[in-house]
C-alpha positions in Angstrom: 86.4 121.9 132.2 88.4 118.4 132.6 92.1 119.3 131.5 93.1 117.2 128.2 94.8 113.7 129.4 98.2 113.2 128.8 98.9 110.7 126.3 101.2 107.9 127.5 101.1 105.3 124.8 104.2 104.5 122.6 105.0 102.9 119.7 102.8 101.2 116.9 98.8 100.3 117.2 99.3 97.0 118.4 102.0 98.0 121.2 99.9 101.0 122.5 96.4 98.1 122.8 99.5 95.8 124.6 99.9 99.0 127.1 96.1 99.5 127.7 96.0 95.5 128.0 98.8 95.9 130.7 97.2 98.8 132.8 93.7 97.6 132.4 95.3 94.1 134.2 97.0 96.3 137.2 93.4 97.0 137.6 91.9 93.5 138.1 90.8 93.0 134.4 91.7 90.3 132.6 92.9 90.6 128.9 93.5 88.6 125.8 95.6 89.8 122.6 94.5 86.9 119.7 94.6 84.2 122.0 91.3 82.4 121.2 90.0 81.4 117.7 86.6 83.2 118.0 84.2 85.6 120.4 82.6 82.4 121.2 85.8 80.6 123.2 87.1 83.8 124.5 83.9 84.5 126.4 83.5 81.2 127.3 87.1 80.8 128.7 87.4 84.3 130.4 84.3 84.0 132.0 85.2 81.1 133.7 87.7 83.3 135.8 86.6 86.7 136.1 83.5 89.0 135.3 85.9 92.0 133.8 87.9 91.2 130.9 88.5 92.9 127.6 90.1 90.9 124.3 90.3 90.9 120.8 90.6 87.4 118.6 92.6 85.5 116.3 89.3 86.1 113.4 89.5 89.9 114.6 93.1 90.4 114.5 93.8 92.9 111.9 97.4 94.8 112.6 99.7 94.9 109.8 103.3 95.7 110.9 101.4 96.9 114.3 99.2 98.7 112.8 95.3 98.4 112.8 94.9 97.9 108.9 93.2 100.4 107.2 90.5 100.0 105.9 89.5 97.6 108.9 88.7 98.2 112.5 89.9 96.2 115.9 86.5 95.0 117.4 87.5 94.4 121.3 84.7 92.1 123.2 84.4 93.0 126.8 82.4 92.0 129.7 81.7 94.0 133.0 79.6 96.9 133.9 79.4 100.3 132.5 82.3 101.9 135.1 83.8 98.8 133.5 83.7 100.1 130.1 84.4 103.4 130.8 87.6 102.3 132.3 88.8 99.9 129.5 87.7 102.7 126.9 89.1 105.8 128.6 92.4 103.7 128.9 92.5 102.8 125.7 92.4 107.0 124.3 95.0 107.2 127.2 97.4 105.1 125.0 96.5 107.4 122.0 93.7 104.7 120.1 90.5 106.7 118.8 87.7 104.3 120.5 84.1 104.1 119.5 82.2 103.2 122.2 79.4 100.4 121.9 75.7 101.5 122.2 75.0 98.2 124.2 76.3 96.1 126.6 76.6 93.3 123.8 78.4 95.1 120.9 81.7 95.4 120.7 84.4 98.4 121.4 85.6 99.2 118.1 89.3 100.8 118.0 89.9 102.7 114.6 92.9 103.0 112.2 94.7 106.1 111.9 93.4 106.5 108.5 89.6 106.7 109.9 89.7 107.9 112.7 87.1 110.9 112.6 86.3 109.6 109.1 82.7 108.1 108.3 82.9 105.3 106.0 80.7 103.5 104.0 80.4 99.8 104.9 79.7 96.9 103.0 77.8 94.0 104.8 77.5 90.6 103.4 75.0 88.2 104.5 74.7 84.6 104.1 71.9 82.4 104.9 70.9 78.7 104.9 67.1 78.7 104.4 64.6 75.7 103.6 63.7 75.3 100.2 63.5 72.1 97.6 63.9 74.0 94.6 65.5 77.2 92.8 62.4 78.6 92.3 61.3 78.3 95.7 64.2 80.2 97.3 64.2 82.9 94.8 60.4 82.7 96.8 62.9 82.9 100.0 65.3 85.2 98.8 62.4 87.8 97.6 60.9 87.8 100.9 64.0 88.4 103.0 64.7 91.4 100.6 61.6 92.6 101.4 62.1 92.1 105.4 65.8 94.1 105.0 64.1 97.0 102.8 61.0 97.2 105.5 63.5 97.8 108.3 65.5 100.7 106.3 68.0 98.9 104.1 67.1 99.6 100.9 70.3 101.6 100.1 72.1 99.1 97.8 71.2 96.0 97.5 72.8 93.1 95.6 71.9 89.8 95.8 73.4 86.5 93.8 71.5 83.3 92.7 70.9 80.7 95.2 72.6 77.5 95.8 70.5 74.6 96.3 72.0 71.7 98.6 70.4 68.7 98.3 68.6 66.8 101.1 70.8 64.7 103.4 69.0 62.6 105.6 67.0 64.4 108.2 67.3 67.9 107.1 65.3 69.4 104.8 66.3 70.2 101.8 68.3 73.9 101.7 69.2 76.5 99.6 72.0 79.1 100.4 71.9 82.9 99.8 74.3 86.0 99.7 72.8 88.8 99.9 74.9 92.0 99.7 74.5 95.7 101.7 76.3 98.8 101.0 75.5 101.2 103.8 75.4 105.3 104.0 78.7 107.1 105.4 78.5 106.2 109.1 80.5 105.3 112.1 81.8 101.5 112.3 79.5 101.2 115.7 76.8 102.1 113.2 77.9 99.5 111.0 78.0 97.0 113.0 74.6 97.9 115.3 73.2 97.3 111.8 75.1 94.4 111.4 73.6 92.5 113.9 70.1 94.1 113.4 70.2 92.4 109.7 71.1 89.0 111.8 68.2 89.0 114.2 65.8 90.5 111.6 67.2 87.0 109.4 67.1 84.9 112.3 63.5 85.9 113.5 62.0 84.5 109.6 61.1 80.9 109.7 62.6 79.8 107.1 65.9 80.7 107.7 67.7 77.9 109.4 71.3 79.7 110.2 72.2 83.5 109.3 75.9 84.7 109.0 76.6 88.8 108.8 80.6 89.8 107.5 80.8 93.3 107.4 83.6 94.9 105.4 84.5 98.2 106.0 84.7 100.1 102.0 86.9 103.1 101.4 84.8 106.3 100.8 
């Protein structure tokens, strides 16, 4: 049996990711602490210079007074391959942070507050999509059928779902109608959470008439 790792992290959430950050660089990664706007330019930038890097963003940024804010998560994008991963997880739990570990090369490491670590939560999952339709009536149409899409895969927990917005046409695009739909998931994990976070996007994404999908999740208190 492995012996138990000594813990050599210090200090307050946000230090003890700065130490992982630190150690994971003596190791040829490169790292970013809130640096970039969005998963988009930090993938985009750090790519251009190496093909192991871990980060977190300024829209993922959740320490308050160093500390990962309950009842939220810090979501960590990586790139490299699994000995990779291992490496940037295990040296993460070295520096004392409770790290779930992603299911697939493109989800994210999620490091947990102290407060849920060990702690299934339920999760609430907003959705918001820009579909084509030229009148209320025909993206309540819109709106029925996506329900229908999110309850065939499994989803039918708790679903809420507000009136949609019709936005007139404007030029050449069609004439659209915005929806918000609402999920409120079982106890689980936040990789759970947000594997079916980004099932619920491709399942939107996939349906012709949706022109652009957006998934928030929000992490609920139990």
């Amino acid at each position: 049996m492995n012996p138990t790792p000594t813990i050599i992290g210090r200090g307050t959430d946000k230090q003890r990711v700065r130490q992982a950050f630190n150690m994971l660089e003596q190791h040829g990664f490169t790292t970013a602490a809130g640096e970039h706007c969005c998963s988009t330019c930090a993938h985009a930038d750090l790519s251009r210079s190496s093909d192991r890097y871990v980060f977190y963003n300024a829209q993922t940024d959740c320490f308050q007074r160093g500390s990962i804010a309950h009842p939220n998560a810090l979501y960590l994008g990586w790139q490299g391959d699994p000995s990779a991963l291992e490496k940037i997880c295990d040296t993460l739990e070295l520096h004392g942070l409770t790290v779930e570990r992603p299911t697939a090369p493109d989800r994210a490491i999620v490091v947990l507050s102290r407060k849920q670590r060990g702690v299934p939560q339920r999760h609430e999952i907003r959705v918001e999509a820009f579909v084509r339709a030229a009148s209320i009536d025909e993206a309540l149409e819109v709106q029925a059928g996506l329900l229908g899409v999110l309850i065939g895969r499994g989803y039918l927990g708790w679903l809420v779902c507000d009136l949609p917005t019709l936005i007139p046409a404007d030029g050449e695009l069609d004439a659209r109608a915005r929806i918000e739909l609402l999920l409120s998931s079982r106890p689980c994990t936040a990789v759970e959470a947000h594997d079916a976070a980004c099932d619920i996007r491709r399942s939107l994404a996939d349906a012709p008439v949706v022109l652009t999908a957006r998934v928030n999740e929000t992490r609920l208190l139990n």
